[in-house]
C-alpha positions in Angstrom: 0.0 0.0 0.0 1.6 3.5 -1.3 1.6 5.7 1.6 4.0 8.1 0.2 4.4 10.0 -2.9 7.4 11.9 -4.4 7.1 15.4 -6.2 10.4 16.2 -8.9 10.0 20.4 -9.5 12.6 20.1 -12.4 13.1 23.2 -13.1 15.0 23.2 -9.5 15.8 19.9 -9.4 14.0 19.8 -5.9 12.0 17.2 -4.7 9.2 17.0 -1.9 7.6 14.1 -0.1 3.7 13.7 0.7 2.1 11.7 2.9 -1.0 10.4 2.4 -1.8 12.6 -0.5 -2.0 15.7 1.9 0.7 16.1 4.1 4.3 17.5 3.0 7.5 16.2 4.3 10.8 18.1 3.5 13.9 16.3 2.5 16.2 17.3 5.9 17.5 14.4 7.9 16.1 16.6 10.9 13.0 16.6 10.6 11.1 13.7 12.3 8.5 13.1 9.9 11.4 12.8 7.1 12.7 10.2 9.6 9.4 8.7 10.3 9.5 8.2 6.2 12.9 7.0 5.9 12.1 4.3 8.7 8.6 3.1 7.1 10.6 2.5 4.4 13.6 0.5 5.8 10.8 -1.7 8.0 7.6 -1.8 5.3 10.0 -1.9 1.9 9.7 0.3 -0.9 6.5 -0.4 -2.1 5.3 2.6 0.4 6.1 4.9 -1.4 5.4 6.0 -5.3 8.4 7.6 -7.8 7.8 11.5 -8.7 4.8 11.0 -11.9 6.6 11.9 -15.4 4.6 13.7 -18.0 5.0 12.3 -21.4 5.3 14.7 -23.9 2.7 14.7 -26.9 3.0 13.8 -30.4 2.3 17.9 -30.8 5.6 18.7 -28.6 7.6 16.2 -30.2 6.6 17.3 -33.5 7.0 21.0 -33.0 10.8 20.7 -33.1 11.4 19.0 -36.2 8.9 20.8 -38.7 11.3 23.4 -40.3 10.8 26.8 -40.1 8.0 27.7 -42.2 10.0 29.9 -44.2 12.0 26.8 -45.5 8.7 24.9 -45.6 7.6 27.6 -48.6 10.6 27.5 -49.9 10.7 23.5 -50.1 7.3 24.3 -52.0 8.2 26.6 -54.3 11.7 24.4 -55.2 10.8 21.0 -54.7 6.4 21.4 -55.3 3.6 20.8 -52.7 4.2 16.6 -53.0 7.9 16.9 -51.8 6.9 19.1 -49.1 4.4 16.7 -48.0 6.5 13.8 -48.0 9.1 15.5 -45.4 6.3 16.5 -43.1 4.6 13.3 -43.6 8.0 11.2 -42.7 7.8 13.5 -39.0 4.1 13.1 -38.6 4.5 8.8 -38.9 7.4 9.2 -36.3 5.3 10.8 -34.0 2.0 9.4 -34.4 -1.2 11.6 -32.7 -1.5 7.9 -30.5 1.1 9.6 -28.5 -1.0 11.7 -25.9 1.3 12.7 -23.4 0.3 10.3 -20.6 1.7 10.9 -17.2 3.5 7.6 -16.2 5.2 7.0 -12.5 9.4 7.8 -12.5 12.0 5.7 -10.8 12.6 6.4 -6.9 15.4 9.0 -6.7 19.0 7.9 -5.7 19.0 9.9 -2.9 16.4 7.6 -1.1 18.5 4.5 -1.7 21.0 6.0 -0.1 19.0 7.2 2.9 18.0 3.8 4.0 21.1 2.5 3.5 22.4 4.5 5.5 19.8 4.4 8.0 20.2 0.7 7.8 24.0 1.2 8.4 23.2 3.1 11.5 20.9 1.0 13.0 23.0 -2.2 12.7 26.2 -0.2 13.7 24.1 0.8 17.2 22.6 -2.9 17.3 26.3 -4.1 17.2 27.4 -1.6 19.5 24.9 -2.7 22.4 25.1 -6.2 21.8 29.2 -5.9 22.4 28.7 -3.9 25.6 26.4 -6.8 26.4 28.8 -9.1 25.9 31.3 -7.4 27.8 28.9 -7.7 30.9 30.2 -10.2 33.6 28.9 -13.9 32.8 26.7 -14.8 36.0 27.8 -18.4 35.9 31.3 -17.7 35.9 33.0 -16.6 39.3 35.0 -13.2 38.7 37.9 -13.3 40.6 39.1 -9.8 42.6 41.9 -7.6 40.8 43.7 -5.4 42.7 46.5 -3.3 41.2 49.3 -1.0 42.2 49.6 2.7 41.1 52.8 4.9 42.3 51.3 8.2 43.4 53.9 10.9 44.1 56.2 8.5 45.4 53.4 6.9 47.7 52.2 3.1 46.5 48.3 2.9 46.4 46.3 -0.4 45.5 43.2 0.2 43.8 40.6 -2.8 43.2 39.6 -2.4 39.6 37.4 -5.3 39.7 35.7 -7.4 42.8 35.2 -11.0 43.1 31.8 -12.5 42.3 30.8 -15.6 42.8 29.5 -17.5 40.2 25.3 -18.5 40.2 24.8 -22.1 39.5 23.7 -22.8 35.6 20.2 -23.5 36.8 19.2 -20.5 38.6 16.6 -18.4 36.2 19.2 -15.2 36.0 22.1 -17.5 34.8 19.6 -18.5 32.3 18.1 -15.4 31.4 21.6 -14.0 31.2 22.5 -17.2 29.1 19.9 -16.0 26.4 20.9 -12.5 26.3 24.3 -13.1 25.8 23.3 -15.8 22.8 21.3 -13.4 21.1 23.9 -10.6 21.6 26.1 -13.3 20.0 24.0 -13.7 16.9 24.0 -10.0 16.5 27.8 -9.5 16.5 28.3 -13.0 14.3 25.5 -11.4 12.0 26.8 -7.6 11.5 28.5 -7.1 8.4 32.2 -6.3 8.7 32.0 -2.7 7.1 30.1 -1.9 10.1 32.5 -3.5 12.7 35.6 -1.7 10.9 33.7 2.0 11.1 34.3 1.7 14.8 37.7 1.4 14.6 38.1 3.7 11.8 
């Protein structure tokens, strides 16, 4: 079901969205109803929304441009006689037949829209990835987390700072171990499923 429609002004080269045949959306990655758009897309497919309408021209317009000018047309007349003359207008008339009514057919989506939801797409698997590593990083309950403590020189004075405590481990039955057991799969399947492109933009 089309819920969107895009407008091509092309004598700017702008274009606009509308929703539901009433309400405008500008192109600006600010604006939430532009993000709203970009997201039904990504989640619903491309079949929301409709390409800007193209008008075909008519067999008039297309015509117009390859009559000669009328003073060569007379002079064809006078040269060649009225059957010569006919015969080069005819050849222009049977290219462009009057069949040709300059119909309005439906353009391709713009470029710019495939490359909004990819990168929308990019974004929300680089964020995805992002939370399922910090969710990975999390302390396994089943696993006992033995106390660090380390040794810093401070102006000649030793301090010990415990930068991580002992925890002991929850037996692999208990319904957190398990709970955590499932986040930490799924978190898992996000990582082993995120496309490498993605992983290297954090390091990049």
């Amino acid at each position: 079901m089309t819920m969107y429609k895009i407008l091509h002004n092309e004598l700017e080269n702008e274009y606009l969205i509308i929703k539901d045949g009433t309400n405008f959306i500008p192109i600006d990655a600010r604006n939430r109803f532009y993000l709203k758009f970009i997201q039904d897309v990504v989640e619903q497919g491309y079949d929301v929304v409709e390409g800007p309408n193209v008008v075909q021209p008519s067999y008039a317009e297309l015509r117009a441009p390859e009559y000669p000018p009328i003073a060569d047309q007379l002079d064809k007349i006078y040269h060649s006689g009225v059957n010569a003359w006919k015969a080069e207008i005819k050849e222009i008339k049977d290219k462009y037949p009057k069949a040709i009514t300059g119909r309005t057919d439906i353009g391709p989506l713009p470029e710019w829209l495939y490359a909004a939801v990819d990168n929308y797409r990019f974004n929300q698997q680089l964020r995805a990835y992002v939370e399922a590593s910090e969710r990975l990083a999390q302390h396994q309950l089943s696993t006992t987390q033995e106390r660090i403590v380390e040794e810093f020189t401070i102006n000649g004075v030793i301090e010990t700072v415990e930068t991580q405590s002992f925890i002991q481990g929850l037996p692999s039955d208990d319904p957190r171990v398990i709970e955590d057991d499932a986040e930490r799969a799924a978190a898992q399947t996000v990582v082993d499923n995120t496309p490498q492109n993605v992983k290297d933009s954090i390091n990049n």
